[in-house]
Each structure stands twice: as structure tokens, then as C-alpha cells.
C-alpha positions in Angstrom: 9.0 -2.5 -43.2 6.7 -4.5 -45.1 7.8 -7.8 -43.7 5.3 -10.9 -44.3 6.0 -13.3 -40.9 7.9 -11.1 -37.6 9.6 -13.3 -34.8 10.5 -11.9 -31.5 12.4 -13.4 -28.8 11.3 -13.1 -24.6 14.3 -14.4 -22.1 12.3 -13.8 -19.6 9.2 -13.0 -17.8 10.7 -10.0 -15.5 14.3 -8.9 -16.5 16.5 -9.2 -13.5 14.1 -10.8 -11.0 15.9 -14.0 -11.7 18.5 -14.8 -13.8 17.7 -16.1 -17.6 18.2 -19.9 -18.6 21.4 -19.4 -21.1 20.7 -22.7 -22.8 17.1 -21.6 -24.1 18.3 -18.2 -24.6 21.1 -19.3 -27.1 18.7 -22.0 -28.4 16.7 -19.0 -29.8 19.0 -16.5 -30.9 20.7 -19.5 -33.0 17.0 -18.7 -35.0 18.0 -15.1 -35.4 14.7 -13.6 -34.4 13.7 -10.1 -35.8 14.0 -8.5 -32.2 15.0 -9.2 -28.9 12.2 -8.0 -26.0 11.8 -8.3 -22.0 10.6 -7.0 -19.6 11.9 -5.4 -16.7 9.0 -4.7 -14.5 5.6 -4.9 -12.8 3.8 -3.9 -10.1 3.0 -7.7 -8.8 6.1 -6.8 -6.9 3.8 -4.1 -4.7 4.7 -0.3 -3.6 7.7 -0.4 -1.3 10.5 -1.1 -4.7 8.9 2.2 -6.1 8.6 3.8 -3.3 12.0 3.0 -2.0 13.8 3.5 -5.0 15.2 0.0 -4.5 15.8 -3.3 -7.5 13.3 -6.1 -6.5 16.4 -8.2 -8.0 19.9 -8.2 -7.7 21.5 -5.7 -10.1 24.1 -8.7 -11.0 20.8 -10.3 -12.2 19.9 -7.5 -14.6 24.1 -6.8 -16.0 23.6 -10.8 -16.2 20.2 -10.7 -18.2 21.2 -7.4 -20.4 24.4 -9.2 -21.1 22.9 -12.1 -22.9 20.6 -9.8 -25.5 22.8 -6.8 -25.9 25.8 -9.5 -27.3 23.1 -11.7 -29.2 21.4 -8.7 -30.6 24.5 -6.5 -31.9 26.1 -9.8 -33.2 23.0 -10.0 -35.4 22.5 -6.4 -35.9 18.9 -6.4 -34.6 17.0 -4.2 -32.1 16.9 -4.9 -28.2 13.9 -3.2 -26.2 13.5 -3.3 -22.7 10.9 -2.1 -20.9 10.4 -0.4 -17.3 14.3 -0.5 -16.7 15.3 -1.7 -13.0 11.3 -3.3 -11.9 9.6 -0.2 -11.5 11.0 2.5 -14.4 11.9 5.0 -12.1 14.8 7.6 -13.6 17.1 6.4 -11.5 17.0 2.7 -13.1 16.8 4.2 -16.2 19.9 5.4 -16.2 21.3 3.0 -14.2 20.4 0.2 -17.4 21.8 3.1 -19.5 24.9 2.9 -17.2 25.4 -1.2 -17.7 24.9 -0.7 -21.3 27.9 1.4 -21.8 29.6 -0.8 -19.4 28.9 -4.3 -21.3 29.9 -2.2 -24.7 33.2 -1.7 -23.3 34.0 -4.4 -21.8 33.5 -6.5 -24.8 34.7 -3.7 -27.4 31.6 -3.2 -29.4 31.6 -1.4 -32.3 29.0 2.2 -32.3 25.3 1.4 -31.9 22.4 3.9 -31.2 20.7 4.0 -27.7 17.1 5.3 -27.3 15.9 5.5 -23.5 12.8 7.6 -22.2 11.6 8.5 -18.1 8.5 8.1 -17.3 8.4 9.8 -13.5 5.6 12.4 -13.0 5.9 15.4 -10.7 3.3 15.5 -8.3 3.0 19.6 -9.4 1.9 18.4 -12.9 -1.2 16.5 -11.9 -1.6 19.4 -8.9 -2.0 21.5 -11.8 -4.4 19.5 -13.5 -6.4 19.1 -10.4 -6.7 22.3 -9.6 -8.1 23.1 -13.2 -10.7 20.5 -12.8 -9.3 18.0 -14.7 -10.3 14.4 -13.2 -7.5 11.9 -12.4 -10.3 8.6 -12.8 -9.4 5.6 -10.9 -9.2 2.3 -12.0 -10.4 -0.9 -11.0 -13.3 0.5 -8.8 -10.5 3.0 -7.2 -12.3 6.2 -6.5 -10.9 9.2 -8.3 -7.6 10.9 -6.9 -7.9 12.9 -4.2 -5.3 16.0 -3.2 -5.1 14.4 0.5 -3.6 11.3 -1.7 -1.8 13.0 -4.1 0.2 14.4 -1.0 0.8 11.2 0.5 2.8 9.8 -2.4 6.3 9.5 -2.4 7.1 8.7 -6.3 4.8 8.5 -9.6 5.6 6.8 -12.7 3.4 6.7 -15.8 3.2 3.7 -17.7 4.3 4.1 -21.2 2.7 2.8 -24.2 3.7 1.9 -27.3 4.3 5.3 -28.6 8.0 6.0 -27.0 9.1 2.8 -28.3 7.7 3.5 -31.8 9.6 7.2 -32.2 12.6 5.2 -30.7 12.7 2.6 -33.8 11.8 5.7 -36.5 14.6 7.2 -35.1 17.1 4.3 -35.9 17.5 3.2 -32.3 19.3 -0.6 -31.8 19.1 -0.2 -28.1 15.8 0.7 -26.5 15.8 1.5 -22.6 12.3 2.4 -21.6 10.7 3.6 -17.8 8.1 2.1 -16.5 6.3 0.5 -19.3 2.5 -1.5 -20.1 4.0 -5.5 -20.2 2.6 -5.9 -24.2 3.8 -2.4 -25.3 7.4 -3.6 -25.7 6.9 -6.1 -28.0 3.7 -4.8 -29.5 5.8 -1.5 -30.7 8.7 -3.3 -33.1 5.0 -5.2 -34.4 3.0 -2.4 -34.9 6.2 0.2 -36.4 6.7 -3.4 -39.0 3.3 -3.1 -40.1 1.2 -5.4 -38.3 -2.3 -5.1 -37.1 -2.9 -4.0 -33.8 -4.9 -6.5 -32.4 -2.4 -9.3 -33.7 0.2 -7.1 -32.4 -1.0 -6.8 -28.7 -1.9 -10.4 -28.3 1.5 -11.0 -29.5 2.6 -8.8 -26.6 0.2 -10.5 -24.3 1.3 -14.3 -24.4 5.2 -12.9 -24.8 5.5 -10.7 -21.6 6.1 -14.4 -19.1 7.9 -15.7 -21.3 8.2 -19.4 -20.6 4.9 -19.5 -18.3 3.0 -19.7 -21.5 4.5 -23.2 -22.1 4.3 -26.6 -20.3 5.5 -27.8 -18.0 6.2 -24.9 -15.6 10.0 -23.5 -15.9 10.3 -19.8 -15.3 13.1 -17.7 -17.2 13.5 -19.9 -20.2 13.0 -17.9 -23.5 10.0 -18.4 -26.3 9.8 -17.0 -29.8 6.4 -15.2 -30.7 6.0 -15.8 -34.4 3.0 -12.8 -36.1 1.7 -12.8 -39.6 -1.1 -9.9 -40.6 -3.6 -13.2 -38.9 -2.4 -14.9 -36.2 0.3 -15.4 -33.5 2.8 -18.5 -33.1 4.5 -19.0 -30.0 7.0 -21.5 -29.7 8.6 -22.7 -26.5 13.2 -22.7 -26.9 13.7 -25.0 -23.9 14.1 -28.3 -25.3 11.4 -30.0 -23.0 8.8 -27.2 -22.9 6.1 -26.9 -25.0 3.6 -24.2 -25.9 0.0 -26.2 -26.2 -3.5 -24.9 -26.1 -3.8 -25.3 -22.7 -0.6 -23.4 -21.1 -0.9 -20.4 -23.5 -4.9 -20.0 -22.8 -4.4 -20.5 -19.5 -1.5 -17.5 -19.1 -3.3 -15.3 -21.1 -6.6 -15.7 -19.2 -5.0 -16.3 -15.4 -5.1 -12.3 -14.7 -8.7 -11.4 -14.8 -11.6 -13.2 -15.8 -13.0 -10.0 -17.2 -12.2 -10.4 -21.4 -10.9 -7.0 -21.2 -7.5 -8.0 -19.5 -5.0 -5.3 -20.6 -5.4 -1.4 -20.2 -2.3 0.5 -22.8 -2.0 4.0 -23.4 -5.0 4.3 -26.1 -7.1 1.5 -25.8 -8.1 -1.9 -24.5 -7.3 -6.2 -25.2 -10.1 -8.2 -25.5 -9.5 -11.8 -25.7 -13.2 -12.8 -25.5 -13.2 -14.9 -28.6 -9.3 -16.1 -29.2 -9.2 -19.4 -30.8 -6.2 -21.5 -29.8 -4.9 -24.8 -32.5 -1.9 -26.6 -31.8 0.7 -25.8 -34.9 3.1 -28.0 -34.2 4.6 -30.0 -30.9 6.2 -27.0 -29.6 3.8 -24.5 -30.7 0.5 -22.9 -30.5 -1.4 -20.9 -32.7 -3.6 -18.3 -31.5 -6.4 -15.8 -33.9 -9.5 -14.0 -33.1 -7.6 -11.7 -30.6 -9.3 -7.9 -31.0 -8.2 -4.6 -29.7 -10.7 -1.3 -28.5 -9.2 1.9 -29.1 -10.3 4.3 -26.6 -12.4 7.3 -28.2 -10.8 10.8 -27.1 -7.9 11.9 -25.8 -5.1 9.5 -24.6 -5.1 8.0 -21.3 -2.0 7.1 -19.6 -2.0 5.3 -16.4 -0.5 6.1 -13.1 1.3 3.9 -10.5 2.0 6.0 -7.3 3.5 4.9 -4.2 3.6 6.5 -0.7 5.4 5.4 2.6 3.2 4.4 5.5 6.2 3.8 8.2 9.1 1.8 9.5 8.7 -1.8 9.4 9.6 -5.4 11.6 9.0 -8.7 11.6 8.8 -11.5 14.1 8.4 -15.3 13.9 6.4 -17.8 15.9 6.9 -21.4 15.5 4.1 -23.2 17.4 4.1 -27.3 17.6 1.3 -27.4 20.9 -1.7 -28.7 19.8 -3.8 -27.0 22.3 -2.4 -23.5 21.0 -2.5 -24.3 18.0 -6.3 -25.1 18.0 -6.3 -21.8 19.8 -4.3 -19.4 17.9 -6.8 -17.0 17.2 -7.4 -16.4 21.1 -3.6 -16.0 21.3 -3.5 -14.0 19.0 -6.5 -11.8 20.6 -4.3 -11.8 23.6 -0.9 -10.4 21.9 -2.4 -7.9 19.9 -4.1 -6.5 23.6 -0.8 -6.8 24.9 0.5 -4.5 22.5 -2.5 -2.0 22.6 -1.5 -1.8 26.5 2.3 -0.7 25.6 1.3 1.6 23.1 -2.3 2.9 24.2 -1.6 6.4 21.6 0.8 5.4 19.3 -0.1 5.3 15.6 0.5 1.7 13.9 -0.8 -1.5 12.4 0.2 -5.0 13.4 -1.2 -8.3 11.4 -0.7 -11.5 11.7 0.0 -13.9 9.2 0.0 -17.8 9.6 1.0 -20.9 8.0 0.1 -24.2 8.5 0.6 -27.5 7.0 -2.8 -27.6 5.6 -2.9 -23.9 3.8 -2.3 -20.2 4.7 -4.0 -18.3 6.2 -4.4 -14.8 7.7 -5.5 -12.7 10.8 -9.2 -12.1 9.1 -9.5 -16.0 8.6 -9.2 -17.4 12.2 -8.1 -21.4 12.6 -11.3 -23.3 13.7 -10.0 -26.9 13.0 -6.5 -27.9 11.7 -4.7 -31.0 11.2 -1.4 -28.8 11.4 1.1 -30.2 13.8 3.2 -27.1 13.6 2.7 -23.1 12.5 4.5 -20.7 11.4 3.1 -17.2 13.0 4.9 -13.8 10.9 4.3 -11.0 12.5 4.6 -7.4 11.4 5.1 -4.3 13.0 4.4 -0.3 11.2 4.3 2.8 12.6 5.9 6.0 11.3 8.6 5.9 14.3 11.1 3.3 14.2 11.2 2.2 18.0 7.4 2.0 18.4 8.0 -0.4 15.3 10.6 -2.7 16.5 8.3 -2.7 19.9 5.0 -3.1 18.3 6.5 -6.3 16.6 8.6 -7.9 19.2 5.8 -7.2 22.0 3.1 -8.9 18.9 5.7 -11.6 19.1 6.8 -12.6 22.2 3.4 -12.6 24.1 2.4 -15.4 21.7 4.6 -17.5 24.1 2.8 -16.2 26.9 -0.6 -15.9 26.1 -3.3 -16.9 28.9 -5.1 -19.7 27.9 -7.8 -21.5 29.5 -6.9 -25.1 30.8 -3.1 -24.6 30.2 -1.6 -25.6 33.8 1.9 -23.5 34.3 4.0 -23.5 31.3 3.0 -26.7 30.2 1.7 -26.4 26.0 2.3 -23.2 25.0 4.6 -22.0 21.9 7.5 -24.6 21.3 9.8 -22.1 19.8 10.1 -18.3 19.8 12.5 -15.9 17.4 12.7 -13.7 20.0 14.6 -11.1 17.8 12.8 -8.9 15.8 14.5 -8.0 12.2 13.9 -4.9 10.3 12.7 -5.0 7.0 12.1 -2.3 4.3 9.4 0.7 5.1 5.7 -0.3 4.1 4.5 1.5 1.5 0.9 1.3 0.2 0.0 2.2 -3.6 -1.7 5.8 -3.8 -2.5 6.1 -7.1 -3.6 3.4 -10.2 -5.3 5.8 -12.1 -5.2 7.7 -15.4 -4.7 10.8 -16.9 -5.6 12.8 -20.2 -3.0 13.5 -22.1 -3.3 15.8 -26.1 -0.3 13.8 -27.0 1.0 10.0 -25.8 4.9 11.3 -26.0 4.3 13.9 -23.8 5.3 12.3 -20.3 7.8 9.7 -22.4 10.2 12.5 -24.1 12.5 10.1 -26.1 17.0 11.0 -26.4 19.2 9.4 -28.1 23.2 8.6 -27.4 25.5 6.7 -29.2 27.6 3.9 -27.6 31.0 2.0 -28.3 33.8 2.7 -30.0 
């Protein structure tokens, strides 16, 4: 407490989703930062990870990624923190980070250390409850309010933590901090705002800290920067030794989201980045003031991600290199989709087309008109709630690309060059249900925070 300057670490933009750049990463923790922060999560990944239960990375990824910071961090005796455990925060991941943690403290004989972790799943009968009592669930982002006919069709909830658990964790003397699913600047806002520091310094700090390296120039993912706060300003300084944070690359990440000022909702209140000013400190750093935060009058609000299954899922490909289809595709496509309808006249399910060409994507609700494309790539996808209707919807979507009835095309002369004619199937689509908030007396009540020790 009481500290004058606090310098905090990011690895990496998404713990986990790909592995963190060692050489960066040891590059800054030869600076002995204060803390050592990342993120584990988002919902840029969509539903079906939440839904599913499933890692959007390869758990060797994340025992990779923990590895690095849990040795850095208990060599220094500082705190780690990370933040909506396994992509989405679910309890499962939770306790599966909780699980690696032990592991890694074995395997290289660490001595005891405290370990914090909190859930942050919410049973469908809690908001039911609320509901039914007249409480509102508001939506956000123009979403209309939730709905009992959605809360039904969700499969898993979690709410996203502020900086509240995280806070109790440090007062309680964690060194280890494994939080569900979490806001992106809480995580290293908390160790900010429990050392003393203003809020608004110590979102912002948050803010340009959450990517990690894609505040700096030029672009490399997954290599660490150090965010450097006083009571007035934020530093953030690229590790990679040819990356640089400049005016231009940390503006430009924290702006790229929304082009609304107000571009981060926490547990409490609101970022507004209207009038940040950015200098350049030094060659591999920019300074960044002005940044304000809006506490929210009232009671808390904590928001909601929800996520419910639609149905089984397959894709197809289509390679097409014949001009004349080509410069046709939306008319084949017309024709496959009618094909389909014919197989399955009653089914449920949804089949879209996707394409890509040489000269830009585009999808089934943007039809080609003109393209210099020599060659597309056609994915198609099949849902429906039963498996073999499907695996049929998308291999039926597929194949008639190939034979589609086009005008002027004399026997099999010019039509699709190559065909997958396998279909594959892929993970259920799920859709999100719920981004919406709910009223809460007090901001630990969905995050309930225990504590464990670990090592020998």
C-alpha cells in the first residue's frame, strides 16, 4: 500500500488461445514488475466454448502459459491474477486452472503459497426467481430485456466478475488468483485500485493491458508489455525487443472496439475514453492521461453471458475455378438451397453459405455481381436439432453446387472444378441467449471468494 509508481506485466492477450513469446516474457519479469496479470477469456470466441463446456485453446497452451507466471511470480514473491480461467470462466475451468496450479507446484517443488479462486456460473433458478418477482434482467447493446422463453433456452450462464472478487482475494493475502469468467480490465484494475490508485487511472490501465502486445507496433500477438500507473497517468511499454508502444498503436487498440467513448461496461460503472491524451515517453513507450471512469448510481450491475444450443452441426466445401459459375454463384446457390428444401420439406434447420474469393469475403446476404476471382471457396453449414438431417442438410447444400442448372451450360461442361464431397461434423451451434445485467445488493454475491494453500 501506499506505493508511488505500480508496474504490471500482460503475457498475453488471451491466456491459452496461443502460446506466450518466452523471450518477451523473460525480458519483463527480468524488470520485476509489481504483479503478473492475463487474461484467460472473452466472448469474441462466440457461444458454442460456453455452451459446450469446451477450451477454445489447447489445455497444453494454458499449463504452458500458467507455467511461465506461476515460476516468474513465486521466484519474485509477487501476486499472479488470472482472469476467466479456461476462455469462458465456467466452474469446470476453474478448477481445472486450480488443478494445473497444484500440478506445476509439484512438479517443480515450490515452497507453500496462498491460492484465491472464485465461480462465476449462475443457476438459471436464481434469475427465475428474480423474474418472477418483477425484477427486470435489462439487455445490453439494444438487446431487449430477458425473456422466460430465453431464459429456458440457455444451456450455461456465467456472470462477469468485477473487480471486487479480486480485491477480497489480495486483502486476504492471496499470491495466486484464479478467477471465473471476468470483465478484461478488472484483472489488472483490482491489484491498482487495492494499491491505492485512482480508478479512472486504474481502468485505463486495465484497458490498454488486456491484448497485451496489440497495443504496440508492429503487429506481434502474445508478446508481453509492462503497464507502468502513477496517481496521473499510465505508461505502457512494449518487452519484445522490436515492438514499440507509440501513440498511434495504443490509441488505436484502445479505440478499435466501439466508436462509442463509453467502451467498457464493469460491475459498478462505465470507461470513458473521450478525452485521453496520448505523448510518446520514450521509444518504447507511450503515455496516456485524461482517461475518466462513471460510476453507476444504485445498486450493482453485473452482466450476463448466456449460451444455449441450437443443434448439431456440418460443414462442406466447394472449390469453384469456372468462370461462368462463378459469375453465377448466387443462382447456384438459389438452386442448392431449393434442393435441400425438396429433401427436407418439414424438417427444422438453417443452412448459410459463406464464400471467399480472391478479391474479399463475402456472405449469402451479399450476392457476387462482378468478381475478378478466378477461384472460390464455398463453406457450407448445415443445423438442425437431429444429427442426420444435419449431416444431410449440408452434404445435399454441398453437392448440388456441382450440379446446379444453369442457363447456357451445355452438358457438364463449366460447372464446379472441385467438390469435398464429404461432409465433416463440427461442434453444435450455439447462439448467445443472454448479454444482459442483473441488480445485485452486494458485488461478491455471485463471486464467493475460497482460499487453499499449495506446495510443500
Amino acid at each position: 500500500m501506499g506505493k508511488d509508481t505500480l508496474r504490471i506485466i500482460s503475457p498475453n492477450g488471451h491466456l491459452g488461445f496461443a502460446p506466450t513469446k518466452e523471450e518477451s516474457f523473460w525480458i519483463g519479469a527480468k524488470t520485476k514488475p509489481d504483479y503478473y496479470c492475463c487474461d484467460s477469456g472473452s466472448d469474441d470466441i462466440g457461444p458454442v466454448p460456453l455452451g459446450t463446456d469446451k477450451y477454445a485453446g489447447h489445455p497444453e497452451w494454458q499449463k504452458h502459459d500458467l507455467e511461465l507466471m506461476l515460476l516468474a511470480s513465486r521466484e519474485q514473491g509477487v501476486p499472479m491474477i488470472i482472469g476467466s480461467a479456461g476462455d469462458t470462466g465456467s466452474d469446470n475451468h476453474v478448477d481445472a486452472y486450480v488443478g494445473y496450479i497444484r500440478e506445476l507446484a509439484k512438479k517443480h517443488n515450490m515452497k507453500k503459497f496462498k491460492l484465491a479462486y472464485f465461480y462465476s456460473e449462475v443457476d438459471k433458478e436464481y434469475l427465475r426467481k428474480k423474474m418472477n418477482n418483477g425484477e427486470t434482467i435489462e439487455g445490453l447493446d439494444s438487446r431487449s430485456n430477458l425473456t422466460i422463453e430465453e431464459l429456458d433456452k440457455t444451456d450455461r450462464i456465467v456472470a462477469v466478475a468485477g473487480v471486487h472478487p479480486y480485491i477480497k482475494a489480495l486483502k486476504m493475502g492471496a499470491d495466486v488468483i484464479i478467477g471465473g469468467r471476468s470483465s478484461d480490465v478488472a484483472v489488472f484494475a483490482a491489484p491498482a485500485i487495492y494499491e491505492g490508485f485512482p480508478e479512472n487511472i486504474a481502468y485505463y490501465c486495465g484497458k490498454v493491458l488486456e491484448c497485451a502486445s496489440f497495443c504496440a507496433e508492429p503487429y506481434g500477438a502474445k508478446e508481453s508489455v509492462i503497464g507502468t500507473i502513477t496517481k496521473d497517468d499510465v505508461k505502457v511499454t512494449a518487452m519484445h525487443p522490436n515492438q514499440r508502444c507509440t501513440i498511434a498503436s495504443v490509441a488505436g487498440h484502445a479505440m478499435y472496439e466501439r466508436t462509442n467513448p463509453y467502451y467498457e461496461y464493469v460491475a459498478g460503472g462505465m470507461m470513458d475514453m473521450s478525452d485521453c491524451e496520448y505523448e510518446q515517453f520514450n521509444e518504447k513507450t507511450c503515455r496516456i492521461t485524461g482517461a475518466k471512469f462513471i460510476p453507476i448510481k444504485g445498486r450493482i450491475k453485473v452482466k450476463l453471458e448466456g449460451s444455449g444450443k441450437v443443434g448439431e452441426r456440418y460443414l462442406g466445401m466447394a472449390g469453384i475455378r469456372d468462370p461462368y459459375t462463378i459469375k453465377n454463384i448466387d443462382k447456384v446457390i438459389e438452386w442448392a438451397k431449393a434442393q435441400v428444401k425438396e429433401r427436407q420439406p418439414n424438417a427444422e434447420y438453417h443452412l448459410s453459405y459463406r464464400i471467399f474469393g480472391k478479391n474479399g469475403v463475402m456472405g449469402d446476404l451479399e450476392p457476387i455481381k462482378e468478381t475478378k476471382s478466378h477461384e472460390l471457396l464455398v463453406v457450407v453449414e448445415g443445423v438442425a436439432p437431429d444429427k442426420k438431417v444435419a449431416e444431410e442438410v449440408a452434404l445435399v447444400g454441398t453437392r448440388q453446387i456441382f450440379y446446379a442448372r444453369l442457363p447456357e451450360v451445355k452438358g457438364t461442361a463449366g460447372t464446379a472444378a472441385f467438390i469435398l464431397d464429404e461432409v465433416v461434423e463440427v461442434s453444435p451451434a450455439y447462439t448467445w441467449t443472454m448479454n444482459h445485467t442483473v441488480e445485485v445488493d452486494d458485488p461478491l454475491e455471485l463471486f464467493p471468494v475460497k482460499m487453499i494453500e499449495i506446495g510443500e
